[in-house]
C-alpha positions as CSV (number, residue, x, y, z in Angstrom):
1,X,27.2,6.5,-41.7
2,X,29.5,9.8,-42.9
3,X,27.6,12.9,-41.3
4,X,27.8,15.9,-43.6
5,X,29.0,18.4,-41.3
6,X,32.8,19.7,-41.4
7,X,35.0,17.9,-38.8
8,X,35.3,20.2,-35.8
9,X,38.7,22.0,-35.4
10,X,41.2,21.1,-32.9
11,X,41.4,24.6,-31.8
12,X,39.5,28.3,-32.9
13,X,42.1,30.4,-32.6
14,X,42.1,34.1,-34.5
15,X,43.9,34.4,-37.2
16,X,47.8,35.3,-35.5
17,X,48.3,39.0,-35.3
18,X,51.2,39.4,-37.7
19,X,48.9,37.6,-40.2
20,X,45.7,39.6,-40.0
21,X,47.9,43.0,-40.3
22,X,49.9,41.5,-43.5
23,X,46.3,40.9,-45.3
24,X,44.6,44.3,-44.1
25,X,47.7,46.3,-45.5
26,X,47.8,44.0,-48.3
27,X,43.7,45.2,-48.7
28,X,44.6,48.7,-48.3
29,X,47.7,48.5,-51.0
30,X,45.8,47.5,-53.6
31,X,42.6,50.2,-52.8
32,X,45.3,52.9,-52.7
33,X,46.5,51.8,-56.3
34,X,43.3,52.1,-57.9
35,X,43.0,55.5,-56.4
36,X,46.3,56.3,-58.1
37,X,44.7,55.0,-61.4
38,X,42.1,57.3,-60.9
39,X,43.7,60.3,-60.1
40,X,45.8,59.8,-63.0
41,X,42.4,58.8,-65.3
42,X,41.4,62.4,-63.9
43,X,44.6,64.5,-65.2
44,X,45.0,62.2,-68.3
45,X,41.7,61.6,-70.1
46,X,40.6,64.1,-72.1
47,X,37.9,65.5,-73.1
48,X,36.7,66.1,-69.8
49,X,33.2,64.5,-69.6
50,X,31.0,63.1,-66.8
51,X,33.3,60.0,-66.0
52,X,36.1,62.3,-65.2
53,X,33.8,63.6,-62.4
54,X,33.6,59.6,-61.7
55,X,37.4,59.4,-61.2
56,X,37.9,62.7,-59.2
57,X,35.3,61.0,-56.8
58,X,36.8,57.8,-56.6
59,X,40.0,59.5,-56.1
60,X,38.8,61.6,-53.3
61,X,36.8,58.8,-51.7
62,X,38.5,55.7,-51.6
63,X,41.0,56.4,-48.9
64,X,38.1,56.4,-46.6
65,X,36.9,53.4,-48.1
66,X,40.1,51.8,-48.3
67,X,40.9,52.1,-44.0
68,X,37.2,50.7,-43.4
69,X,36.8,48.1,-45.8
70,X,40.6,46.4,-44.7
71,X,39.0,46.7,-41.3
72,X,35.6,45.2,-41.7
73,X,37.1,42.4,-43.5
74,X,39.4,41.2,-40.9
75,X,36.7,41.1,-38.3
76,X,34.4,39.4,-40.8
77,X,36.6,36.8,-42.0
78,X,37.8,35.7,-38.2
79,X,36.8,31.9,-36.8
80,X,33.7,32.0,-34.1
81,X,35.2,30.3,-31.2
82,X,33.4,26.8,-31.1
83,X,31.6,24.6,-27.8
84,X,34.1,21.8,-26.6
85,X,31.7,19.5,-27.7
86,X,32.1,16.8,-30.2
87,X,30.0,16.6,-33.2
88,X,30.0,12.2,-32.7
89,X,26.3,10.2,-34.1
90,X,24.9,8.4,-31.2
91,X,25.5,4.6,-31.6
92,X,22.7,3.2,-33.0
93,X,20.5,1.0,-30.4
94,X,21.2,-2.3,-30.0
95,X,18.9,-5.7,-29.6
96,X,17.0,-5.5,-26.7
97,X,18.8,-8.1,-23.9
98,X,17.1,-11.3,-23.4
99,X,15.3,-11.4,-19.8
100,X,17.9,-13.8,-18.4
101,X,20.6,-12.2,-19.0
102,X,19.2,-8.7,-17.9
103,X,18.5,-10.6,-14.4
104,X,22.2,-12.7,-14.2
105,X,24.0,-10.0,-12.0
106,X,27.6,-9.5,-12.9
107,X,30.2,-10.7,-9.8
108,X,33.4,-9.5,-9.9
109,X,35.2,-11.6,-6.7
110,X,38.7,-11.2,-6.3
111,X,40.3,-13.4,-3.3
112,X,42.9,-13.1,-1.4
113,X,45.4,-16.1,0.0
114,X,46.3,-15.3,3.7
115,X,49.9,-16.7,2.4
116,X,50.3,-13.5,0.3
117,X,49.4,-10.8,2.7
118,X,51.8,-12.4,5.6
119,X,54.9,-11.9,2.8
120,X,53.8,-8.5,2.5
121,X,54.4,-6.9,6.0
């Protein structure tokens, strides 16, 4: 029987450092363009109307955004450290033993020659 959950990891490591900073900067790159387009979008469009107000405000505000949301995301998007334990079904039961052979005790009897142990010494 296939269980639906997702196998568990071998390790939950964070994301490697020179990874997470290459995606925030990545994140913050492309913010800082669209600011660009909108700064532009301010000095270019004309005639001056309420979306120029718009641009002038995204302009001026998405720096800010830009620094938190590169942030944010790179905490949000990094593993939960899992329990040791394995994710493994229990075995289904098996037929209950017949009542002789639950009362047979098992003898393991190993024996020992006296030749053997006089070669040993």
């Amino acid at each position: 029987m296939k269980s639906s959950a997702k196998p568990q990891p071998a390790t939950s490591l964070p994301r490697a450092p020179k990874e997470d900073a290459g995606k925030r900067s990545t994140t913050y790159l492309v913010m800082m363009a669209i600011r660009l387009v909108c700064f532009a979008l301010v000095l270019f469009v004309t005639p001056y109307s309420w979306y120029t107000w718009v641009f002038a405000a995204m302009a001026i505000f998405l720096p800010y955004l830009a620094v938190v949301i590169a942030n944010v995301s790179a905490d949000m998007t990094a593993p939960t450290a899992l329990g040791p334990e394995r994710m493994i079904e229990a075995p289904a039961p098996s037929a209950a033993p017949s009542p002789a052979a639950a009362q047979a005790p098992q003898v393991i009897r190993i024996d020992e020659s006296p030749q053997e142990r006089a070669g040993e010494s």
